[in-house]
N, C-alpha and C positions, 0 to 999 in steps of 0.2 A: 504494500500500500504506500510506503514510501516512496518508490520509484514515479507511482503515479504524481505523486505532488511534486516532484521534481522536476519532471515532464512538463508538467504544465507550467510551471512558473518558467521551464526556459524557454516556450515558446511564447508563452507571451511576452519575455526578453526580448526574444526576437522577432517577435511582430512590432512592438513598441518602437526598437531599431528602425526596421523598416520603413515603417509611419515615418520617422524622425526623418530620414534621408528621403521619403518622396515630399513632404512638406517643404524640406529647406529646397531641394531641385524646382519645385513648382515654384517656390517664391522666388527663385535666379533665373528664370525663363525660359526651362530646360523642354517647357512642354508647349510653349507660343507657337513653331509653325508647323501645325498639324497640316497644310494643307499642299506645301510646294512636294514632298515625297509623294504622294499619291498622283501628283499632275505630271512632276519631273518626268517619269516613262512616256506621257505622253506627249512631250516635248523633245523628246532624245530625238536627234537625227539619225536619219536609217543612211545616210551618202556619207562615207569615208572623205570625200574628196572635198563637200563641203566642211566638215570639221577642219580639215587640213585650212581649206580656206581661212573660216573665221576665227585660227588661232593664229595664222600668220599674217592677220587683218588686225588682230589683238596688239600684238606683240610691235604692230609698228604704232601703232596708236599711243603706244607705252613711249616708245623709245621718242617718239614724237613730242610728248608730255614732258618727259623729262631734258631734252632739252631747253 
């Protein structure tokens, strides 16, 4: 019978834990954008040649900036 009360008080340690660490993540913003993961697949380019493009469309735009 001891073991049971043992049990239970560590899981409710580690529930309480758990609690603790989704409260502090929720209040730091760790769960704001629920919405670009779901849409991003349907954004992904299926053309290799286009990504080629728009990165080395990026990368002078940078280098441009930085001048």
């Amino acid at each position: 019978m001891d073991i049971l009360y043992l049990m239970i008080l560590c899981s409710v340690s580690v529930g309480i834990v758990f609690l603790i660490i989704f409260i502090y993540n929720a209040r730091n913003g760790q769960f704001e954008d629920d919405e670009s993961p779901a849409v991003r697949i349907l954004l992904d380019r299926d053309n290799p040649v286009e990504r080629e493009t728009e990165t080395e469309n990026k990368k002078i735009n940078t280098e441009e900036k930085s001048d």
